[in-house]
MARBA-3410 file (N, C-alpha, C, O; in Angstrom, 1 decimal):
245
24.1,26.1,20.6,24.1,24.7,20.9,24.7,23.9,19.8,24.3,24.0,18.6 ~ 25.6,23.2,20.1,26.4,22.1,19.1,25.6,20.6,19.1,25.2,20.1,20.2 ~ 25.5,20.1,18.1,25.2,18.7,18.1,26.0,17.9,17.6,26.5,18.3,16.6 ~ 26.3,16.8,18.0,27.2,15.6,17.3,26.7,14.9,16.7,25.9,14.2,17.2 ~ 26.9,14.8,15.2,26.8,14.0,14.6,27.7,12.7,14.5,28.7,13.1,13.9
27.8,11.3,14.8,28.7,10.6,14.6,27.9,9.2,13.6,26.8,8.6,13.7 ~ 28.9,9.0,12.6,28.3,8.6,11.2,28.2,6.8,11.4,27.6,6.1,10.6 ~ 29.1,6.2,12.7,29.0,5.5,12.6,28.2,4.6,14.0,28.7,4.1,15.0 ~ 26.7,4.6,13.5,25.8,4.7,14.2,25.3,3.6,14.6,25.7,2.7,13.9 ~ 24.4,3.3,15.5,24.1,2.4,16.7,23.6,1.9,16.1,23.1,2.7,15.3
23.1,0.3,15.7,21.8,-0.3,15.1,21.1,-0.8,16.4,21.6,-0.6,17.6 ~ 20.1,-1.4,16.1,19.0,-2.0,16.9,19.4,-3.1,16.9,19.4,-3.6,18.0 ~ 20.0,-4.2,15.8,20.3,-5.5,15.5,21.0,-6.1,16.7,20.6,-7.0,17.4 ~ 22.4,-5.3,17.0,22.8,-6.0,17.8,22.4,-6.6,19.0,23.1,-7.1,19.8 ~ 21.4,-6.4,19.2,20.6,-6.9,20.7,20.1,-8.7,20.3,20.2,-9.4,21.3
19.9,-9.0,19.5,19.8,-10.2,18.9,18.3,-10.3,18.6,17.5,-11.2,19.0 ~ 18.0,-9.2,17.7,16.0,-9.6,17.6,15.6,-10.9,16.7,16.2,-11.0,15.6 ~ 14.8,-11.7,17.1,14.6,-13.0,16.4,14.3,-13.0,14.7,14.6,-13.7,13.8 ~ 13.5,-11.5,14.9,12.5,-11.3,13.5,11.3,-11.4,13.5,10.8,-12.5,13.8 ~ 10.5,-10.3,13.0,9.2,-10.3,12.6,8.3,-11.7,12.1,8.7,-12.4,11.2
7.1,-11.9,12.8,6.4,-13.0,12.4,5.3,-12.7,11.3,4.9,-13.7,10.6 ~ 4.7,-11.4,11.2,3.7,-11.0,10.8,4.4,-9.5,9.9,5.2,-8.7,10.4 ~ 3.7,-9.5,8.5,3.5,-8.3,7.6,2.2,-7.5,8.0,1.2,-8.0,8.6 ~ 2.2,-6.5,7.7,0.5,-5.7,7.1,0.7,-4.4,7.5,1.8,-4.1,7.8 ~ -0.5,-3.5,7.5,-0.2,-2.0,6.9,-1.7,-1.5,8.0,-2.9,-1.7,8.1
-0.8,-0.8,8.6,-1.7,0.1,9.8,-3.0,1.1,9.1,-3.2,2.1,8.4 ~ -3.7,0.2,9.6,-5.3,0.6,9.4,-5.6,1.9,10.3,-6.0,2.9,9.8 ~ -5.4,1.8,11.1,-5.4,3.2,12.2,-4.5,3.2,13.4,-4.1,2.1,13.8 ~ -4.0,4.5,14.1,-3.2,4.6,15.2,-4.9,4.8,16.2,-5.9,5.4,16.1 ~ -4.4,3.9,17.0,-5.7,3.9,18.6,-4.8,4.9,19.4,-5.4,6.0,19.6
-4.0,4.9,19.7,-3.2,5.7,20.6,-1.6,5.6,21.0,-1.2,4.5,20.7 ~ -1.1,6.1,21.3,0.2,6.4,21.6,1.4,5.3,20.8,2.4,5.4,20.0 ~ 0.5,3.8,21.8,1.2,2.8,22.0,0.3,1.7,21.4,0.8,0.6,21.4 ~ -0.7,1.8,21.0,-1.5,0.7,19.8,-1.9,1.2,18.6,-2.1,2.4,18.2 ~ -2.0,0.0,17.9,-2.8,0.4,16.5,-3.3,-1.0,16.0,-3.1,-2.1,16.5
-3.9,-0.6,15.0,-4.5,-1.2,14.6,-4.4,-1.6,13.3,-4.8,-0.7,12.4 ~ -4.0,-2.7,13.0,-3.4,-3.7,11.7,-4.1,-4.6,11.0,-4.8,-5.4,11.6 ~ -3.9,-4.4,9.7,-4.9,-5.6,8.7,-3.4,-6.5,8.5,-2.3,-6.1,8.3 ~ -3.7,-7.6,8.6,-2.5,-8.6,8.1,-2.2,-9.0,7.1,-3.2,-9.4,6.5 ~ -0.7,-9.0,6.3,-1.2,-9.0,4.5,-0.7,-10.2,4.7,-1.2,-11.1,4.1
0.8,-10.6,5.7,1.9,-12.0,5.2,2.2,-12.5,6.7,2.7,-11.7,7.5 ~ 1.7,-14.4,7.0,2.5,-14.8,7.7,3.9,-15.2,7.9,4.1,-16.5,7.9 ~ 5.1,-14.3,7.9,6.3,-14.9,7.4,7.3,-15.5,8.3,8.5,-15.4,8.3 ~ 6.1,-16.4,9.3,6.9,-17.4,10.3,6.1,-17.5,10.6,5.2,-16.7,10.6 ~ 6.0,-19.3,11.1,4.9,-20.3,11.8,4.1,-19.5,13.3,4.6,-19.3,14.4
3.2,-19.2,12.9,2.3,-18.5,14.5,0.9,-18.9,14.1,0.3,-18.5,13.1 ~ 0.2,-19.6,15.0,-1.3,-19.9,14.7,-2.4,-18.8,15.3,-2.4,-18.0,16.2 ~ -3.0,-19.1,14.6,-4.5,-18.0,15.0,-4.1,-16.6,14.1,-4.9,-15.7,14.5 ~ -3.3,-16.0,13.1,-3.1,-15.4,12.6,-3.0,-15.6,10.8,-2.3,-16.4,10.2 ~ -3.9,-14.9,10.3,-4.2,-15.0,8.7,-4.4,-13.6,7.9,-5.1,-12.6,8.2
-3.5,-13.9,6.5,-3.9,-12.8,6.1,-5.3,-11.9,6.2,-6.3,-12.7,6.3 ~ -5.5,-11.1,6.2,-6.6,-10.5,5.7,-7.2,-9.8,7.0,-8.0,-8.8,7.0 ~ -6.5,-10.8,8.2,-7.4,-10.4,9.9,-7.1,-8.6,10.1,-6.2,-7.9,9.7 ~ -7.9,-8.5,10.7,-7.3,-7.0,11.0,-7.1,-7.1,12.8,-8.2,-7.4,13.4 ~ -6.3,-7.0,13.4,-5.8,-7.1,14.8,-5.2,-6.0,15.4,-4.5,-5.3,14.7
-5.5,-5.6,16.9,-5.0,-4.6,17.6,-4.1,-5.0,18.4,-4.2,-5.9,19.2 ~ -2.9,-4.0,17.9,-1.7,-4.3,18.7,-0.9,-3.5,19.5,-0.6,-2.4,19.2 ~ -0.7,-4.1,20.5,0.1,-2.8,21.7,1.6,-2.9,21.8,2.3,-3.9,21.7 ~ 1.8,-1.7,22.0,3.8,-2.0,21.8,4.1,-2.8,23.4,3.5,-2.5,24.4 ~ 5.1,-4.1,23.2,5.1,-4.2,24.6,6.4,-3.1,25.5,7.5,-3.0,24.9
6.1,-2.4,26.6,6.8,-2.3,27.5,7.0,-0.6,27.1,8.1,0.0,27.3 ~ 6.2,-0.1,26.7,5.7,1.3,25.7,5.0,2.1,26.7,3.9,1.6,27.2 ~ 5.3,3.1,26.9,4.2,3.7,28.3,4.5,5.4,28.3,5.6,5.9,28.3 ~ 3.2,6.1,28.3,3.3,7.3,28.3,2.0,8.1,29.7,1.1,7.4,30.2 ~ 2.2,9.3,29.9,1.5,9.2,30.7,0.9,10.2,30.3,1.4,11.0,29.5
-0.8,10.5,30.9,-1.7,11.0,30.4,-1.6,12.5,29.8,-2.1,12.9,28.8 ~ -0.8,13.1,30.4,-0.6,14.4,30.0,0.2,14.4,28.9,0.3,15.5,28.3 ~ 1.0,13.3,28.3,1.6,13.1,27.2,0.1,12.4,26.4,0.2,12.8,25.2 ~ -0.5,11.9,26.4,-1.5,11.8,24.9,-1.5,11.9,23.9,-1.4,11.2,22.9 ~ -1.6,13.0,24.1,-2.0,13.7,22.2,-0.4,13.5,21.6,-0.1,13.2,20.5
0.8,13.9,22.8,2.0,13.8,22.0,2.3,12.3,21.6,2.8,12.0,20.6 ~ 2.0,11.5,22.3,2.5,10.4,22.3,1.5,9.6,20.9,2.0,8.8,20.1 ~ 0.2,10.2,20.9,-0.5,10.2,19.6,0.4,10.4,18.3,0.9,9.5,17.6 ~ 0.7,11.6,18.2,1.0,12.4,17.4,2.7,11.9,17.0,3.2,12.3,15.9 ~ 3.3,11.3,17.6,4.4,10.7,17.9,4.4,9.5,17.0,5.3,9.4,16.1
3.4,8.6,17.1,3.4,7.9,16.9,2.5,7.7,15.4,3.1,6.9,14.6 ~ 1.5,8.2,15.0,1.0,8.5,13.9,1.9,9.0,12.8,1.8,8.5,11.7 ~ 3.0,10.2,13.1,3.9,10.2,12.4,4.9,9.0,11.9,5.5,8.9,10.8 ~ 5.0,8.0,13.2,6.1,7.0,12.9,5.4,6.0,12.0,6.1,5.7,11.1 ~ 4.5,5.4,12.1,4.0,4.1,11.8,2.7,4.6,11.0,2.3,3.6,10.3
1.9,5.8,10.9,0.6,6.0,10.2,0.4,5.5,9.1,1.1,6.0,8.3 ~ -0.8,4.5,8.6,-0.8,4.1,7.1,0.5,2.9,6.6,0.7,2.3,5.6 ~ 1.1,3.0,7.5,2.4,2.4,6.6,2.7,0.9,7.0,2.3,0.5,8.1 ~ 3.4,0.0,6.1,3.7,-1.5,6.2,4.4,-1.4,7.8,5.0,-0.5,8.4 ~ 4.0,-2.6,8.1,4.8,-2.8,9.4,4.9,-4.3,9.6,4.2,-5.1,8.9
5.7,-4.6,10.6,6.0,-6.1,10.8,6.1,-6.3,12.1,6.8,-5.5,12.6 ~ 5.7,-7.2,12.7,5.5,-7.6,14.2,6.2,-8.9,14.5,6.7,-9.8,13.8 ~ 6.2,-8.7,15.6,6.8,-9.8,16.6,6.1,-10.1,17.8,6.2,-9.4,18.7 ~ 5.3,-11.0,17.9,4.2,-11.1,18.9,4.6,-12.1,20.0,5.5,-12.9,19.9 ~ 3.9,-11.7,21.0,3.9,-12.3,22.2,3.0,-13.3,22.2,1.8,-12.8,22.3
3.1,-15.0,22.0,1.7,-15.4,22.0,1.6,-16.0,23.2,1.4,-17.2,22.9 ~ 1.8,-15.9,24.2,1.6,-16.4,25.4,1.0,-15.2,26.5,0.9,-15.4,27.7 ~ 0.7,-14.0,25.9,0.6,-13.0,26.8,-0.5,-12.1,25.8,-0.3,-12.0,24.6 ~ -1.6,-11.4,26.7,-2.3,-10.3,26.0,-2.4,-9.1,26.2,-1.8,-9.0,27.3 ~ -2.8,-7.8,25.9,-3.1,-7.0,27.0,-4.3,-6.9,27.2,-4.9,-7.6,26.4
-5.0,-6.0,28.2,-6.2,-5.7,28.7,-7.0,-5.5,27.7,-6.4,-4.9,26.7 ~ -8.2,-5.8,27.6,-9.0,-6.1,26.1,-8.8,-6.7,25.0,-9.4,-6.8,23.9 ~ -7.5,-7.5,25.7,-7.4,-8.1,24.0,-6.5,-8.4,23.4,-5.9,-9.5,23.1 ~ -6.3,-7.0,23.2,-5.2,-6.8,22.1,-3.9,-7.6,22.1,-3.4,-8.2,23.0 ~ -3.3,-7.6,20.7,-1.8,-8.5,20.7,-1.0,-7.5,21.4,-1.0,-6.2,21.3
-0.2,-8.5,22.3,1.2,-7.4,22.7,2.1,-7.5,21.6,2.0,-8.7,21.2 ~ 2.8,-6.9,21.0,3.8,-6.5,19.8,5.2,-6.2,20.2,5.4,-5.9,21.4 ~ 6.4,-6.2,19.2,7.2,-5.7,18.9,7.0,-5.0,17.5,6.7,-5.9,16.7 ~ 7.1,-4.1,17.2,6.6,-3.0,15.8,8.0,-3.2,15.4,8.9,-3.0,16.2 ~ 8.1,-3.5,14.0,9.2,-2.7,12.9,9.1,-2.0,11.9,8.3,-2.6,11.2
9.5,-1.2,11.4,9.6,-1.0,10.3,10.0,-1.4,9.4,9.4,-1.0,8.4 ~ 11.0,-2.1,9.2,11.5,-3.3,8.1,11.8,-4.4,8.6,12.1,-4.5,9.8 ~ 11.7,-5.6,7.5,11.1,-6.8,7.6,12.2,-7.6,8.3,12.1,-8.7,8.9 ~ 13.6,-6.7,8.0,14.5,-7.4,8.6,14.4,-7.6,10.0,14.7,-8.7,10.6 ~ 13.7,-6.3,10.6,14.0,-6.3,12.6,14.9,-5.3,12.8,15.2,-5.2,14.0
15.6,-4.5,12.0,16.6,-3.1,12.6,15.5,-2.5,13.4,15.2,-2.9,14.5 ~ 15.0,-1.6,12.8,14.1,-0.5,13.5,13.0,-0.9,14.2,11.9,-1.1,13.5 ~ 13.0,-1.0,15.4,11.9,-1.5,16.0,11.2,-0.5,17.2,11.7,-0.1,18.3 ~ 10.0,-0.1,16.6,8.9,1.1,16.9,9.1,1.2,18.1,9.2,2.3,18.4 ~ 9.2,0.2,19.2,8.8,0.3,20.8,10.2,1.4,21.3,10.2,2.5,21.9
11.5,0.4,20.6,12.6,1.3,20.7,13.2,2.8,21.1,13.7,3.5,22.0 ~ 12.4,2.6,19.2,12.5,4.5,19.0,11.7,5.1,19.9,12.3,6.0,20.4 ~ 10.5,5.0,20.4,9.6,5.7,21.2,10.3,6.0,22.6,10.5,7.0,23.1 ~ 10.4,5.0,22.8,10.8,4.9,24.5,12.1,5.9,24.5,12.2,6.5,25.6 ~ 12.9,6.1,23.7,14.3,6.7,23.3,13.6,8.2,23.2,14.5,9.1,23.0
12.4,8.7,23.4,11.7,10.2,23.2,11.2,10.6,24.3,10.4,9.9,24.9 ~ 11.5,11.7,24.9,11.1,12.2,26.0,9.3,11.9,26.0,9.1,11.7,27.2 ~ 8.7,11.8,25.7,7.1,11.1,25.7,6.7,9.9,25.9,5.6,9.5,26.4 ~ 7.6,9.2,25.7,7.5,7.9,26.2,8.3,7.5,27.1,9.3,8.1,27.3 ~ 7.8,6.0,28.2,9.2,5.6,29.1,8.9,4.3,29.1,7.7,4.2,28.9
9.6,3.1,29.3,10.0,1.6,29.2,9.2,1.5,30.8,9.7,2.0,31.9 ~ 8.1,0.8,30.6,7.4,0.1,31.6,7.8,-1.4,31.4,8.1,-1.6,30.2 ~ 7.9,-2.4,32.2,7.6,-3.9,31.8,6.7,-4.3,31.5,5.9,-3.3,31.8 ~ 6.0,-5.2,30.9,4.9,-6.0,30.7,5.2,-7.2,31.1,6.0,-7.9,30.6 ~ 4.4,-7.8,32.3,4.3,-8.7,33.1,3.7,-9.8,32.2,2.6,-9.7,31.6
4.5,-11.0,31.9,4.7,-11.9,30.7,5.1,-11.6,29.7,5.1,-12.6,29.0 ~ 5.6,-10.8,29.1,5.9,-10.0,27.9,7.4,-9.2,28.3,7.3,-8.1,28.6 ~ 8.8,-9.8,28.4,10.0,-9.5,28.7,10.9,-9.9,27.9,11.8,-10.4,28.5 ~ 11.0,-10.0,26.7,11.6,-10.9,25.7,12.4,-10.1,25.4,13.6,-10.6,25.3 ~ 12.3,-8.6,25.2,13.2,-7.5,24.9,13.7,-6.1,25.9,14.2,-5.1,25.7
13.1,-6.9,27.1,13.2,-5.5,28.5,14.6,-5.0,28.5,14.8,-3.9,28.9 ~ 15.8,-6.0,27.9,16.7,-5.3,28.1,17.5,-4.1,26.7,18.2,-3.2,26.4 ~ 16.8,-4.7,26.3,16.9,-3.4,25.0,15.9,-2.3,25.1,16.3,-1.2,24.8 ~ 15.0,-2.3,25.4,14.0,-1.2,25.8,14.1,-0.4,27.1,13.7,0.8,27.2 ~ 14.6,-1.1,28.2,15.7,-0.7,29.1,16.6,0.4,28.4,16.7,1.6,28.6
17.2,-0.5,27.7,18.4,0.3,27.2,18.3,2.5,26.8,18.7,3.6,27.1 ~ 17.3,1.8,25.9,16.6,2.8,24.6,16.0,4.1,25.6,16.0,5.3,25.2 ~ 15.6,3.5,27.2,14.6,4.4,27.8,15.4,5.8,28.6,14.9,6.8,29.1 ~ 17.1,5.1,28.4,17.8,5.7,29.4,19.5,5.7,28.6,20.5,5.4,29.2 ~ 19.2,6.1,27.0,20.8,5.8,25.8,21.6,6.3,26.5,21.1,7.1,27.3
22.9,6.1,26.7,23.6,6.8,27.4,24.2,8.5,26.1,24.5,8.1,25.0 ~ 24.3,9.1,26.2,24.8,10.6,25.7,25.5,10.1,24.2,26.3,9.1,24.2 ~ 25.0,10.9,23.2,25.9,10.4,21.8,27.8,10.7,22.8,28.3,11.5,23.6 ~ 28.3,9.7,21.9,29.9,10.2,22.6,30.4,11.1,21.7,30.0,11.4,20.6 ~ 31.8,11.8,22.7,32.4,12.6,22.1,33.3,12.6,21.0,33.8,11.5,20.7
33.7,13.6,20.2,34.0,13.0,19.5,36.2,13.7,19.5,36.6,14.8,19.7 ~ 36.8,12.8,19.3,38.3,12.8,19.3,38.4,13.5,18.1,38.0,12.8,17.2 ~ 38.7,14.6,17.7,39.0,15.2,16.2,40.8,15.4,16.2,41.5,16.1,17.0 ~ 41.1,15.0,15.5,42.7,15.1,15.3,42.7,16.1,14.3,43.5,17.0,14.5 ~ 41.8,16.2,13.1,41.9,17.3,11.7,40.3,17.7,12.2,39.4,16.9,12.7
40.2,18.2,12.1,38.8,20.2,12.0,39.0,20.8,10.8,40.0,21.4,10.4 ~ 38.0,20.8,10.3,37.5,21.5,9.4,36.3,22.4,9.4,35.2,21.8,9.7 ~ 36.4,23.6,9.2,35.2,24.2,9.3,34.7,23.9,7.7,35.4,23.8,6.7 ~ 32.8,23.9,7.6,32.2,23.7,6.4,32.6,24.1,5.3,32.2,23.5,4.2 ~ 33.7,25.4,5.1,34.2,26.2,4.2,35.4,26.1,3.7,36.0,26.7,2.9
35.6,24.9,4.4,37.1,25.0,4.0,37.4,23.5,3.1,38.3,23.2,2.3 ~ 36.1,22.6,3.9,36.3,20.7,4.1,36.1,20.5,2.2,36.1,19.3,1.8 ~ 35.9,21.4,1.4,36.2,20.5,0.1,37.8,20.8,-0.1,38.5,20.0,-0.7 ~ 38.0,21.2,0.2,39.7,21.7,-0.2,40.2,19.8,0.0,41.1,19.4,-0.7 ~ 39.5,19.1,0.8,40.8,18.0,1.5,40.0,16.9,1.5,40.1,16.1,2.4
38.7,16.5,-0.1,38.2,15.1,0.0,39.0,14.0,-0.3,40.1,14.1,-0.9 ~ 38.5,13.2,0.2,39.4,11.8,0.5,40.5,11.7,2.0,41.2,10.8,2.6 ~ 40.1,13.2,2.3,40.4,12.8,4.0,39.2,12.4,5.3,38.0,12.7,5.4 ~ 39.6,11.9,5.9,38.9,11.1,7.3,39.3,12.5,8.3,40.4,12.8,8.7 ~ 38.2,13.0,8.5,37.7,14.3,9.5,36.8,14.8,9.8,35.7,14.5,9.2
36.8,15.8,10.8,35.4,16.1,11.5,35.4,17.2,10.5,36.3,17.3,9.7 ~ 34.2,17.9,10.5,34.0,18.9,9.8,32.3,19.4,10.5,31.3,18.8,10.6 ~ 32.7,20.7,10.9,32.1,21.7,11.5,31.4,22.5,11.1,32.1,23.1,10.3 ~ 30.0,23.2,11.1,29.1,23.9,10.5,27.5,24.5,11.2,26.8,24.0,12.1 ~ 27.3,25.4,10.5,26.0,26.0,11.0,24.8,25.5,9.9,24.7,26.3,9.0
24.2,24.6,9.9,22.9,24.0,9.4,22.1,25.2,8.7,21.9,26.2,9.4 ~ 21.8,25.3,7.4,21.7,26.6,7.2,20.3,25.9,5.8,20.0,26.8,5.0 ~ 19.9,25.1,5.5,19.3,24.5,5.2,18.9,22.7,5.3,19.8,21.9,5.1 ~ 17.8,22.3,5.4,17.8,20.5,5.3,16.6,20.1,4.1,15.7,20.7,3.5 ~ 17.0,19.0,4.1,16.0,18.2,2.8,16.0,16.4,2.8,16.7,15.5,3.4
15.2,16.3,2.3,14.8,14.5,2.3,14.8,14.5,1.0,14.7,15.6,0.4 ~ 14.9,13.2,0.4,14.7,12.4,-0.7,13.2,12.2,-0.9,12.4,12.5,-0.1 ~ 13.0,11.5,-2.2,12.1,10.8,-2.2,12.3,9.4,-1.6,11.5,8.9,-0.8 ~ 13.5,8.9,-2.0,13.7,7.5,-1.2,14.0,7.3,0.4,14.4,6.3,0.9 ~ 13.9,8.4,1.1,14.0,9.0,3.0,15.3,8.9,2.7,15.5,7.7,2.5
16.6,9.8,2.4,17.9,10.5,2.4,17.3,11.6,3.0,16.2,12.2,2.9 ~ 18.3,11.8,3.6,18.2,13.2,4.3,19.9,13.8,4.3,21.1,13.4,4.4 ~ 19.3,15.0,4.3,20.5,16.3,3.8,20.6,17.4,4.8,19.6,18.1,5.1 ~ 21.6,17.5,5.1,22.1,18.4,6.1,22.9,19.6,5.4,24.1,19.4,5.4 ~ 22.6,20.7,4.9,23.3,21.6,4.1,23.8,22.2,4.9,22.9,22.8,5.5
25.6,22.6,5.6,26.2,23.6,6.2,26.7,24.7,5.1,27.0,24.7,3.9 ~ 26.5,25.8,6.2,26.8,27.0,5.7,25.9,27.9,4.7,25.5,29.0,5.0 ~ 25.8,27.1,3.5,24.7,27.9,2.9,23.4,27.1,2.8,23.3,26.1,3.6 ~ 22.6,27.3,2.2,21.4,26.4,2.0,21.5,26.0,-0.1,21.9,26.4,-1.2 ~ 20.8,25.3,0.6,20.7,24.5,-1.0,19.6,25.3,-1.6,18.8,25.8,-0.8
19.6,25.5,-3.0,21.1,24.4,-4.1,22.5,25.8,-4.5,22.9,25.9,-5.6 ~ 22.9,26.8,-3.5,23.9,27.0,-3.6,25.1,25.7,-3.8,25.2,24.7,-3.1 ~ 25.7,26.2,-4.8,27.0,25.6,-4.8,27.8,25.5,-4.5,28.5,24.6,-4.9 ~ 28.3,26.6,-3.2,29.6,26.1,-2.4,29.3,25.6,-0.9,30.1,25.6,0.0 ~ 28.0,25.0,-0.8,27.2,24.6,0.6,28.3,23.1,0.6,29.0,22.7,-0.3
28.0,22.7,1.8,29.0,21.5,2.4,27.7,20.5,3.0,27.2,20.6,4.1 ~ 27.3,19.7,2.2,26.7,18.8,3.1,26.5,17.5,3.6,27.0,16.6,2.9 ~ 25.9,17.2,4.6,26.2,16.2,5.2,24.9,15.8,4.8,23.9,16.4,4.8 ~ 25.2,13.9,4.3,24.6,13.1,4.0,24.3,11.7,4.4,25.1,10.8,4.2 ~ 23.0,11.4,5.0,22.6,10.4,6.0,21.6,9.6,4.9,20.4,10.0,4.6
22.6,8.3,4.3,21.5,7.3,3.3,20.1,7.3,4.5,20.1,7.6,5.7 ~ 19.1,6.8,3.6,17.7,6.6,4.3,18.1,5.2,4.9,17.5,5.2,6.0 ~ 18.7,4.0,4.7,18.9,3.1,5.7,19.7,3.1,6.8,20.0,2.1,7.5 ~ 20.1,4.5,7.1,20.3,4.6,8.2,20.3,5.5,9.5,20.9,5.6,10.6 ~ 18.9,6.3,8.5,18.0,7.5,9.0,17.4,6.9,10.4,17.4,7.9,11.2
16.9,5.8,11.0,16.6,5.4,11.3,17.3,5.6,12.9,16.8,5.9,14.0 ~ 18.4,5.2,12.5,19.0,4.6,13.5,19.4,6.2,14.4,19.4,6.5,15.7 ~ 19.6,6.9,13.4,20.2,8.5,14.2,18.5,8.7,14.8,18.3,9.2,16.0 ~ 17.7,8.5,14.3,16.2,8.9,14.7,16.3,7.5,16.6,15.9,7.7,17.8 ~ 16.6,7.2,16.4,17.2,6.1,17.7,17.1,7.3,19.0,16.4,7.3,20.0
18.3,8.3,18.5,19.6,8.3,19.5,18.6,9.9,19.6,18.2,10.3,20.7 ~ 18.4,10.5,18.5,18.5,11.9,18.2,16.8,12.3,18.2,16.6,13.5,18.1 ~ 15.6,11.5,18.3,14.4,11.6,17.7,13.7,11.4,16.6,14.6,11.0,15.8 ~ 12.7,11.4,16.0,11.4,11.4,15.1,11.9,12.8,14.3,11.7,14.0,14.6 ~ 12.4,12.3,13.3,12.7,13.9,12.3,13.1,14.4,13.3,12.3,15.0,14.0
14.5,14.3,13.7,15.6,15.2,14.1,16.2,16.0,13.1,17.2,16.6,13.5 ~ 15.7,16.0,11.6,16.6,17.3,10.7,15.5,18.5,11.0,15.7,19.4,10.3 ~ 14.8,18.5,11.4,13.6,19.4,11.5,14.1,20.4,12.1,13.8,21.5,11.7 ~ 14.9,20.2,13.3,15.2,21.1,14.5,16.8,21.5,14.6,17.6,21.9,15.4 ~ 16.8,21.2,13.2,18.4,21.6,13.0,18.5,22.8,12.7,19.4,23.3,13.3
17.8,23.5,11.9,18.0,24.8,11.7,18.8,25.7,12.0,18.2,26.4,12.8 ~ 20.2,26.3,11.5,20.5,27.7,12.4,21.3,27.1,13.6,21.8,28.0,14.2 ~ 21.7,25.6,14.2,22.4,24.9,14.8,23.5,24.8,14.1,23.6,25.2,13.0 ~ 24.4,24.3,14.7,25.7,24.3,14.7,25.9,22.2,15.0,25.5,21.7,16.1 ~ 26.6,21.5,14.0,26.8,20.4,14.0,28.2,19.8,13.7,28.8,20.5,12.9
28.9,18.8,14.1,29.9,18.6,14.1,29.9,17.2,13.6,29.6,16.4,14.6 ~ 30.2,16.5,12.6,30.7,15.8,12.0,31.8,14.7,11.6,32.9,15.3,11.3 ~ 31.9,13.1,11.6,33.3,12.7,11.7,32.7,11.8,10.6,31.5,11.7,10.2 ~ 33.9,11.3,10.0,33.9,10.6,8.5,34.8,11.4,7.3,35.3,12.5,7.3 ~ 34.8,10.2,6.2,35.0,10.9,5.3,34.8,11.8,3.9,33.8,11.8,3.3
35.8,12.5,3.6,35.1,13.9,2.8,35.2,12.9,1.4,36.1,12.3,0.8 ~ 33.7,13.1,1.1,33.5,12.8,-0.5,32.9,13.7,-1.6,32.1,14.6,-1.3 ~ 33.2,13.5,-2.5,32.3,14.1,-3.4,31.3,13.2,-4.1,31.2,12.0,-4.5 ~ 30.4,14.6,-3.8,28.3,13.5,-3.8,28.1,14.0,-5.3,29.1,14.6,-5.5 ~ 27.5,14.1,-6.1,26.5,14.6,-7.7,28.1,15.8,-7.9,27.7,16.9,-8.5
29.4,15.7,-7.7,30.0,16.4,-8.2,30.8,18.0,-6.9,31.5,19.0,-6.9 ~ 30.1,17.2,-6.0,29.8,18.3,-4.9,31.1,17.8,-3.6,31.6,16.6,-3.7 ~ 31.5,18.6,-2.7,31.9,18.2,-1.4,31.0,17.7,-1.1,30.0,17.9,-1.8 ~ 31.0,17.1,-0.2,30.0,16.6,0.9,30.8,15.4,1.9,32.0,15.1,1.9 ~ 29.5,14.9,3.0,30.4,14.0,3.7,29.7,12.5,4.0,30.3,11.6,4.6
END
């Protein structure tokens, strides 16, 4: 099985998201599609909301079905567990018991937005929320991406060959033969050999834009690279002294 990698990757932004109204740091995952948040920062005018509250929030338009649970649990605890997050709330709409309906991000800007990425996962699928349609057509979108595109290669390179020609714009071809993260979320795609051999070829995804391939490709898509075969466009640099791309 071949995968495409293409470097020049989809954001979330362009849909036109307004921006997060609320900071704070997930106290617990409830389930698939809620959690549960202590508030640290209001950083836009919204009343009835103060630091310190702790509030349950539902992704809007986020929907899994029962035999998905535990995945959609588990899905979701990996994405958002313990960690800062920033909301966009519906204040004219609730859901059943209560809870805030949301838009989840992970950064403060509004790129990566939780409902998004989920719905983009075979475990989840884009239901509406009846009052709550602010972003149906991006979550629409996410529920049903159309196929990463193909990719036009004019120059090919296989992994073994692509240091020979840095400073050229080409694909470059390989068998995934080790992966790695950063501490700061980089992630590393080693073709051919595995790391820290020295003549390995690898492909390099900054952590601000880990995100976005997690969009198209899943939740830790280097996980399942293993032993695959990946195809690559961009250009050949040298990383810490190294080919790479």
């Amino acid at each position: 099985m071949r995968i495409v990698f293409v470097l020049l990757v989809l954001g979330v932004s362009f849909f036109g998201i307004a921006g997060p109204q609320l900071a704070g740091r997930v106290e617990r995952v409830v389930a698939g599609n809620t959690i549960s948040v202590r508030i640290e920062a209001v950083l836009a005018p919204l009343s009835g909301f103060s630091p310190g509250t702790v509030i349950q929030a539902r992704y809007v338009g986020v929907s899994f079905s029962e035999a998905e649970a535990d995945n959609a649990y588990a899905l979701n605890s990996l994405l958002v567990g313990e960690k800062q997050v920033f909301l966009e709330v519906e204040e004219k709409a609730r859901a059943e018991g209560g809870s805030v309906l949301a838009y989840v991000f992970l950064d403060r800007e509004g790129w990566l937005m939780v409902n998004a990425i989920l719905v983009a996962t075979p475990v989840f699928s884009f239901v509406p929320t009846p009052g709550a349609n602010r972003y149906d057509h991006l979550l629409k979108y996410f529920d049903n991406p159309p196929s990463p595109p193909s990719l036009v290669c004019s120059v090919l390179y296989s992994w073994n060959e692509a240091g020979l020609h840095v400073g050229e714009r080409a694909c470059v071809e390989g068998p995934v033969a080790s992966v790695g993260t950063s501490r700061g979320g980089d992630v590393f795609l080693n073709l051919g050999k595995p790391y820290p051999d020295p003549n390995r070829f690898t492909l390099f995804i900054p952590a601000r834009h880990v995100g976005k391939f997690e969009v198209v490709f899943g939740p830790r898509f280097w996980t399942n690279l293993l032993g695959r075969t990946v195809l690559a466009q961009g250009e050949i640099r040298l990383y810490q002294g190294g080919p790479g791309d």
